[in-house]
Structures are given as structure tokens and as C-alpha cells.
N, C-alpha and C positions, 0 to 999 in steps of 0.2 A: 402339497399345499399349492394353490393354484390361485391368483390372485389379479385380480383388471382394475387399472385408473386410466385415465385419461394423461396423465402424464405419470411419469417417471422419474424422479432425481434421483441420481448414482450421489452419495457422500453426504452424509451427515453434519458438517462445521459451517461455520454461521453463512457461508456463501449458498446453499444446497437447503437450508433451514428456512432460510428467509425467502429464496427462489419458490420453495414448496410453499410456503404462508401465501405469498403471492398470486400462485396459479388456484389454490384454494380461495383468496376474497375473486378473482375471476369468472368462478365458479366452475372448475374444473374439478375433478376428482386426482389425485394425487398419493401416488407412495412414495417414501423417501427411503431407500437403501444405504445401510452403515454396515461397511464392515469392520469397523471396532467397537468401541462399546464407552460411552460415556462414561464421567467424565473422563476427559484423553489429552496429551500433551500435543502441542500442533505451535506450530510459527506463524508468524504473519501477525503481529499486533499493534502497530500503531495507528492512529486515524489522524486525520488531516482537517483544516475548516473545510474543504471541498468534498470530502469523504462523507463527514457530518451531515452536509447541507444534501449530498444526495441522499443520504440515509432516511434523513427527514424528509425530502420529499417523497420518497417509497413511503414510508408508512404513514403518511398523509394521504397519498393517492389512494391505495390500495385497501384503506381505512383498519391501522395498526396500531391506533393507540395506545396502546399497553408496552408501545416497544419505546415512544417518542423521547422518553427520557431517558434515553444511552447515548443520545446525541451530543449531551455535555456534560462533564465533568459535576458541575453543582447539583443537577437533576438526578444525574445516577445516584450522589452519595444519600441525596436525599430520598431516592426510593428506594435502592436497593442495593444498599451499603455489604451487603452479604454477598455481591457478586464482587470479585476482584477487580481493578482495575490501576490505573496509574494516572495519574493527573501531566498532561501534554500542553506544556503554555508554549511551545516551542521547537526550534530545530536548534542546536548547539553542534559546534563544528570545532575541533581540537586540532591542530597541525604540529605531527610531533616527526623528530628523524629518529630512524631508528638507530637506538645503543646509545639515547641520550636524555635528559630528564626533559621532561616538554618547561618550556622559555619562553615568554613573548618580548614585545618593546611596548613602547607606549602609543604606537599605530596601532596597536592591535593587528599584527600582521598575519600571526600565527592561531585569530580563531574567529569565528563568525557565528553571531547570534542571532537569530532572526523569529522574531514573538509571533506566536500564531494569535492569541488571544490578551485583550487588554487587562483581561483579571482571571482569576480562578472561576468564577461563579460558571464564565462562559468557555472555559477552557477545551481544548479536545484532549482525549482519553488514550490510553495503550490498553488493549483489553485481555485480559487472562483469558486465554481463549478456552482452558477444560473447563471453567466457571461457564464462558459468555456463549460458547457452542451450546455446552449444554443445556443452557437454559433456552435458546432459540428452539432447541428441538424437542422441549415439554414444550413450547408455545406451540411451537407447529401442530406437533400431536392434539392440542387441549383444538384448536383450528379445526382438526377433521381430517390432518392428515396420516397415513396408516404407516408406521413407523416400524422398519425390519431392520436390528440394529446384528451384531454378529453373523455377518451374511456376507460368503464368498460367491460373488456370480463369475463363472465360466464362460457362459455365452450369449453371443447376441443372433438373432434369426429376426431378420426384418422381411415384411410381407407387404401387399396389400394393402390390408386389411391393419397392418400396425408391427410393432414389435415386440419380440417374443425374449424375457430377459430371464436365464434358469443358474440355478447355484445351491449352495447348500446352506443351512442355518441349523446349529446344532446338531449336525449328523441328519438333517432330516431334507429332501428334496423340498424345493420349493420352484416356482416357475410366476414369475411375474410378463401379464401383456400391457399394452399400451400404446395408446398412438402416437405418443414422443417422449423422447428420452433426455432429459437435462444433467449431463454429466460436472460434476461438481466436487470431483475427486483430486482435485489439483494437479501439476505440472505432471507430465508422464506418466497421466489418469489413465483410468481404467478402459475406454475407450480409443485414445491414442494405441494402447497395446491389444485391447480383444480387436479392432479393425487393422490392424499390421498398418498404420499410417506413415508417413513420414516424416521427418524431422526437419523442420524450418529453419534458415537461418537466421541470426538477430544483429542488421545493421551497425557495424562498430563495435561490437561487445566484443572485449576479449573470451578467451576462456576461464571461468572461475572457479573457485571450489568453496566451501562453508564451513564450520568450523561450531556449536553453537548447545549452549543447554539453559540450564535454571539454577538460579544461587541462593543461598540465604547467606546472611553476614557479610553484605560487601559495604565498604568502608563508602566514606563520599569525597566527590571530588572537587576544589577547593574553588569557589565563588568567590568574585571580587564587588567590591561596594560600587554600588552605581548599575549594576548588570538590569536589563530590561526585564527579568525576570528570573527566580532561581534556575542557574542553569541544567542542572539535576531533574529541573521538573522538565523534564523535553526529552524531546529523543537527542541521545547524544552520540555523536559520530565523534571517535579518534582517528585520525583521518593519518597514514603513509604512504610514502613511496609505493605503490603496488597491492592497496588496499586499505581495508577500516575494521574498525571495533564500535561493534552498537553496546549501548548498555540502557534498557529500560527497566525504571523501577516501579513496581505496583506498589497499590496500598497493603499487599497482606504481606509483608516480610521477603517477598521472592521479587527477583530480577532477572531480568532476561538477559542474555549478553552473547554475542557470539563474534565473529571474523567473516568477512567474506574475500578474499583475496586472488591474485591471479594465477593459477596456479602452477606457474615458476614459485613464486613464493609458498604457498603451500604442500608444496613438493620439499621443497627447502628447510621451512620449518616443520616438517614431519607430522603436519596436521592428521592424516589419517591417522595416529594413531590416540587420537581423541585427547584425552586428559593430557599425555606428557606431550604434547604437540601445546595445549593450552599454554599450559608452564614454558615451554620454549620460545614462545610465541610474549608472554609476560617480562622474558627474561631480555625481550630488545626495546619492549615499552617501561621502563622504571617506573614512571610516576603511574599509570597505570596497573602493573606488581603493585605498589604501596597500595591504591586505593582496593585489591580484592585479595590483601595478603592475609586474611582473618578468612575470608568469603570459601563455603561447601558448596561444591555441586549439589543439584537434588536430582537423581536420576542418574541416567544415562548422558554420556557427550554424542548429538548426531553428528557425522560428518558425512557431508554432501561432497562426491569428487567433480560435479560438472553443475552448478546452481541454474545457468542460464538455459532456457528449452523452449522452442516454438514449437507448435503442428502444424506442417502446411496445411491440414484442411481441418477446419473448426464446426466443419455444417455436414447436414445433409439431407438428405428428404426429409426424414424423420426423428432427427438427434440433432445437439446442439452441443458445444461446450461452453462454462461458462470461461471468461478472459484469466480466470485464476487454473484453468486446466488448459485454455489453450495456448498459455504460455509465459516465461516467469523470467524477467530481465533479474533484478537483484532489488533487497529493501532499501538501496539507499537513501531513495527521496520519498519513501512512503508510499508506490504509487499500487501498490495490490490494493488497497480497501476502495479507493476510487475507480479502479478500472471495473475491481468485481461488482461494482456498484455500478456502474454505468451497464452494464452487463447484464443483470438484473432486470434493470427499468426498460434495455431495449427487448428481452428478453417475451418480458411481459407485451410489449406494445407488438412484437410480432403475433404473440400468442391472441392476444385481442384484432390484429389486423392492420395495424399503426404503421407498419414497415415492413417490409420484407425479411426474409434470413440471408438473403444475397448482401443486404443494405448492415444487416448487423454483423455478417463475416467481417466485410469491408471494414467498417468501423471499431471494430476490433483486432484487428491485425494491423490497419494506420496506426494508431496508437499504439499501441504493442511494440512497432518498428521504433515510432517517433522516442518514447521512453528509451527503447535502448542505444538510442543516437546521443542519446542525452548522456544518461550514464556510461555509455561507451567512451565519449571524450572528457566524464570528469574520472575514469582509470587511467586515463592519457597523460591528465593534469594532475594526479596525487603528488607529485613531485614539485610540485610548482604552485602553492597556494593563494597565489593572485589571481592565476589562471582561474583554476580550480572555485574561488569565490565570483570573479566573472560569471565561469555559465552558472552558476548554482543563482544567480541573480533573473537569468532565465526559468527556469523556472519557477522561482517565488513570483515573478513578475506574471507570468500564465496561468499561474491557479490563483494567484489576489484576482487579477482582474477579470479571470472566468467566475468565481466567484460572486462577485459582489454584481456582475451583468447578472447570473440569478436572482439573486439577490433582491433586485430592479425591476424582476419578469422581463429580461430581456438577453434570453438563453441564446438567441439569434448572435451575439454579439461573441459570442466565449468561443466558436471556432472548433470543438471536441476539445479534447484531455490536451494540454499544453498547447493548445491553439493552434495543433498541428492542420487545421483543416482551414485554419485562417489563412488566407491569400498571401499576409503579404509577412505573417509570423511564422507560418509552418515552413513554407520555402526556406526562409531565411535562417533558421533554428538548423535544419538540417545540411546547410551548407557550412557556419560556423561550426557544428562540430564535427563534421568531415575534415575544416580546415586545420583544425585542432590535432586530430587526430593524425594527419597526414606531418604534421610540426611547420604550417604555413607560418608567414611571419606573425610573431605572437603579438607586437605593438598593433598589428592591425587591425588582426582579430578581436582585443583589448578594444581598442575601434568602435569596431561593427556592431559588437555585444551593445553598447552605451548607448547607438545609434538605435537598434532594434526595438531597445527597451523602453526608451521614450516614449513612444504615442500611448505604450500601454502601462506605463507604471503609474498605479494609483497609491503605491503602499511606501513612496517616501525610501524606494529602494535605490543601491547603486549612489548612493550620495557618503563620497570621500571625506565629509566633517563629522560623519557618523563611528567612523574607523570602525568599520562591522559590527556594531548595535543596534541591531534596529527594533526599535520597542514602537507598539501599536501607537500610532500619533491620528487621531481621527481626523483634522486639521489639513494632512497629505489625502486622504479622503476627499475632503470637500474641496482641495484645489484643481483637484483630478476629479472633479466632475464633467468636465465638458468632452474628455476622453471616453465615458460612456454616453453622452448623449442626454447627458441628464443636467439637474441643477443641486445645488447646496439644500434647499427646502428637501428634495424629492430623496437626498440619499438621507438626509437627516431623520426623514419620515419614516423611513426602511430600517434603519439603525433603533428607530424605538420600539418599532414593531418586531424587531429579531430581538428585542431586548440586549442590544450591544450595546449601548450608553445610560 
């Protein structure tokens, strides 16, 4: 079987789906190679407003109508209540010590709320990804693009003339050509390994390891009266000494949950060996054990012994990867659906002519670093929950305010992914958490953080009368106008037209 597009994408899940739908409204021809078979279990699910807001402008540009309502929560249940998902009005942060029941005061010292969205209708989503993959890759297919799902490739032979991709499907040869190759197989893809590449490192990151499956019957965890929003509905981090516990719930009865830790500690609590590494690992979180003491596995426990993986090289004549294969800090701040999305769009604007692949390596790998500068010094700070809520104010403060400069039409302002490109945000981000990480004096850096955030906080964050609540106040919006460049009419205008008020 011998087969020619004009492009290529290696990996069938929603990043590789949507890539292919893309270079198809482009007008290119396009196959998409799977080597599993729908529907399939995979990680990586939660979405962000900045995730959202890219998402929505890819299939506005690229004219994807049929996709526009997975953008938010009220839109999906209303049209496609038969795809899985979990309703995200937020990030929820738990600080517990280990071998003790989680406690706060009446600071709320020990947890941090932070609303992504003002109500459900507009909320962002966790997406069941064997539901939401495979529905992206009927889309694709219905699109024009030629879908080889069960398909082991072996090789790659780059020419002239293009690249030559061969493997088997069903016992039967097959050989795919093409003139470029979008790899979309995630972290220590299939490209990383058929080109023998090498391994990059990631600024500040420790070593980690993961821990992670799918539940049914997990109890809930106990909300207090006045919270900005059920804390349950958000991505919820347990947050210790030396790592975290996510627990996302969908709407179809299943939960995602898993550890990602450093792996001193995962060593420790004998996570590789899947289930009774969980149970071990339950047995230092109590209130934690209580809430999943009823809750089955569904499946298998994956455990990952090293989570974190750069490629030094992401490009080349004729290939590309996308940010989700060329490199995977950790899920703590959500930032995989953003980065694969920015990925995407630059992805596409090379393919059209927009930018160069020089310009989109570049831009890909800054950010890539910048995220694991980030998450490297909030593994620094598990132990210290001030700290810890400090930088985590960095970035809420980088994605509101890149946001809502979209928002605006004024993408000039936002800097790339956590404003690492910004002049006077990006420097400064990654000197605090070097300083962090190094144990510089903490009241300082406490400091610097407060001072940083100012010019760009529009979202009423980092304000110590809040004692870590921070629920959507539109009102912090309009006073933080003049920080974008704009006025109260003009963001107000922007707010009715996104349907946000």
C-alpha cells in the first residue's frame, strides 16, 4: 500500500486531529497516522480560559465551526452531551503535611482558590480525551483527511523530493510519502526515537516520576460555605512536601487522578509498582484515603519513571514536532493544552508562509524552558505554602493578562505563553524562580513577586483581604484597564461580545 499527501501527522489524539483538520481547510492533502485504535485512554485533560480562547481562534481562522462549541462548558453539554467532559470553573490548591489529616485556620493559609470562570455557562472544561480524541479524528476523516489508524512505522528516509514514511498495518506493508512530517505523538515521540535525537534539558526541573489512572466511585471532597465556586469543579491539586495529587472529575461517573512527585519520593513510596504504591501513597494523605476509600480503578495504573523530557532539536527541513512531543514539563498549571495550541496556530502560519520554522522552534522551546522555570521552583516551594502561592500568582497574573490583551485584539501585548517574551516580565519571572530555587532570601523574593505583578495584574490577584479566594470580580477588570491600554467602555464591550457578563 503506497500512499502521498502533502503533509503527514504521526499520532492520532486531539493535538495530531486538529493539526490534520487545519492543513486540510489550508488546502493541503494530509494523512494522519495512529498507531492505536480509537477510542484509547491518554492524559493530558484539562483546559484553561487561555487554552479555550486559543482553541477558538483556530477554528475561527481555519473555519471549524462544528468544533466552536467545546470551547465552553455550557456549549459542549448543549450540543454534545454524549461526549465526556468535566466542568473547570477553576484551579483549587490543598496544602497538606504528610501522615496528617489536611487542617486550615481562618487565613486560609493551607489552600488557594482561584475561579477561572464567573458561572458555569462560560466555564472551561477537563476533556475525556478516548471520547474527545476520538471524535476530533471522525472530524478530521469526514474533513478529507486519510486516516491509518493501527499502524506501526519503522522508518523515515527523507529526500529531495520529500519524505518517505513505511511501517506495517495489519500484517500488511504500507509506505506513506510526503513533503512534511507533523509529529504529534507526544513526549519521547516517535521521531525523537526513529532520528536517535537528543535529550534537552529543562531549566530548574527536578527529576520526576507519575503515578496515574481512571476511577469510578470517588467520594467528594468537603466545600466550605462562601467558596468562589464548588471547589470539586476545577482542577484540584493536593499539594506536599515533594509533590501533588490531581483529581479531575467528568460528567460520565469517571475521574482522573493521579501523583506526580520527585522521585526521591516516588522511590520511597514504591510507586512503580502501580496500585499498592497508590494505597501507600493514600496511607500518608488521610483525608485524601477518606475521599477515594469506596473509589475502583478502571483499567490499568500507568506509571511514568521520568515525566519531565525536552528534544534538543524540534525541526527540520522537512518535519516538525508539535510542543506536546517536543517536550513535557509536568500538568501542574495546565500548560499542555496551551502550548499544543499555540503550536498549532504557529504551525499552520509556517505552513501558509507567516513565520519561519527557525522562528517557531525558537518559540517553542522559550516557552517550554520558561514553564519549567516555573514549575521547577513551585517543587522547590511544596513545602512552604506562601511561597508556593506567591509564584502560582505569577502565573495567574500571565495567562489573565495575556488573555484578556486577546481578548482586546491586542496579542502584541501578551509577550508568548507566561509573558516570557515580555521585556520586562520574562527576565524577571526567571530570575525569581532561580532565586527560589537556589533558597535566596525568601521575604525578598516574597518582594519581588508583589512588585512584578503589579503593572500586569488585572484579575484582583495577590490581594491579602482575599486570604486565597479569588472568585471572578469583573469590577478588578475595569480598574485594570489602563494596564492594557485600554478603557472601561472598550473592555466592557469585549466582555458582551465573548458573552462573559
Amino acid at each position: 500500500m503506497n500512499h502521498e499527501a502533502d503533509i503527514a501527522v504521526i499520532g492520532g489524539g486531539f493535538g495530531g486531529a486538529l493539526m490534520a483538520m487545519v492543513a486540510r481547510r489550508l488546502g493541503r492533502s494530509v494523512v494522519m497516522i495512529e498507531r492505536g485504535r480509537h477510542p484509547r485512554f491518554a492524559i493530558g485533560e484539562s483546559s484553561t480560559p487561555l487554552a479555550n480562547l486559543f482553541f477558538q481562534q483556530i477554528v475561527e481562522e481555519y473555519r471549524l465551526p462544528q468544533l466552536l462549541s467545546f470551547r465552553r462548558w455550557g456549549e459542549w453539554q448543549r450540543d454534545h452531551p454524549e461526549i465526556g467532559c468535566g466542568i473547570k470553573r477553576g484551579f483549587s490548591f490543598f496544602h497538606h503535611r504528610l501522615g496528617q489529616v489536611f487542617s486550615d485556620d481562618m487565613q486560609r493559609r493551607n489552600q488557594l482558590l482561584v475561579a477561572a470562570s464567573p458561572r458555569n455557562e462560560v466555564a472551561d472544561t477537563h476533556w475525556y480525551r478516548p471520547d474527545f480524541d476520538h471524535h476530533l479524528a471522525n472530524e478530521a476523516q469526514r474533513l478529507g483527511v486519510d486516516y491509518f489508524d493501527q499502524t506501526e512505522l519503522v522508518s523515515f528516509d527523507e529526500g529531495p523530493a520529500g519524505v518517505t514514511l513505511a511501517g506495517q498495518r495489519n500484517s500488511e506493508l504500507v509506505r506513506f510519502r510526503a513533503g512534511f512530517v507533523i509529529d504529534a505523538t507526544g513526549p519521547r515521540g516517535w521521531l525523537h526515537r526513529m532520528l536517535g535525537l537528543t535529550q534537552g534539558s529543562l531549566p530548574l526541573m527536578p527529576k520526576t516520576s507519575g503515578l496515574f489512572a481512571h476511577f469510578k466511585n470517588v467520594g467528594a471532597w468537603p466545600s466550605a460555605d462562601g467558596v468562589p465556586y464548588p471547589v470539586e469543579d476545577a482542577a484540584v491539586h493536593h499539594v506536599f512536601d515533594g509533590g501533588w495529587v490531581w483529581v479531575l472529575k467528568f460528567n460520565n461517573g469517571i475521574t482522573s487522578a493521579g501523583v506526580a512527585v520527585t522521585r526521591q519520593r516516588a522511590d520511597g513510596m514504591g510507586l512503580s509498582e502501580g496500585q499498592p504504591g497508590w494505597q501507600r501513597l493514600l496511607a500518608e494523605l488521610p483525608s485524601l484515603a477518606e475521599q477515594f476509600a469506596d473509589a475502583e480503578p478502571i483499567g490499568q495504573f500507568v506509571f511514568v519513571p521520568e515525566l519531565s523530557f525536552c528534544s534538543r532539536q524540534i525541526t527540520g527541513a522537512r518535519w516538525a514536532m508539535l510542543p506536546s512531543s517536543s517536550g513535557f514539563v509536568d500538568p501542574l498549571l495546565s500548560t499542555g493544552f496551551p502550548l499544543t495550541l499555540l503550536g498549532i496556530h504557529r504551525l499552520a502560519s509556517c505552513l501558509g508562509g507567516g513565520i519561519d520554522i527557525a522562528e517557531y522552534e525558537r518559540q517553542t522551546i522559550s516557552e517550554l524552558e520558561q514553564v519549567s522555570r516555573l514549575v521547577g521552583a513551585l517543587y522547590a516551594s511544596m513545602g512552604d505554602f506562601e511561597v508556593f502561592t506567591a509564584l502560582t500568582q505569577l502565573y495567574f497574573t500571565a495567562v489573565s493578562f495575556s488573555e484578556t490583551a486577546h481578548r482586546l485584539n491586542k496579542p502584541e501585548l501578551s509577550g508568548g505563553f507566561l509573558l516570557c517574551d515580555h521585556p520586562v516580565f520574562g527576565p524577571a519571572t526567571s530570575e525569581i524562580c532561580e532565586s527560589v530555587v537556589s533558597l535566596a532570601n525568601r521575604n525578598e523574593t516574597l518582594m519581588k513577586i508583589h512588585n512584578l505583578i503589579e503593572p500586569f495584574n488585572v484579575a484582583g490577584l495577590a490581594d491579602p483581604a482575599k486570604r486565597n479566594w479569588y472568585p471572578v470580580v469583573i469590577d478588578d477588570l475595569f480598574a485594570a484597564a489602563a494596564k492594557l491600554g485600554s478603557s472601561e467602555d472598550t473592555i466592557r464591550e469585549m466582555l458582551l461580545r465573548e458573552k462573559l457578563i
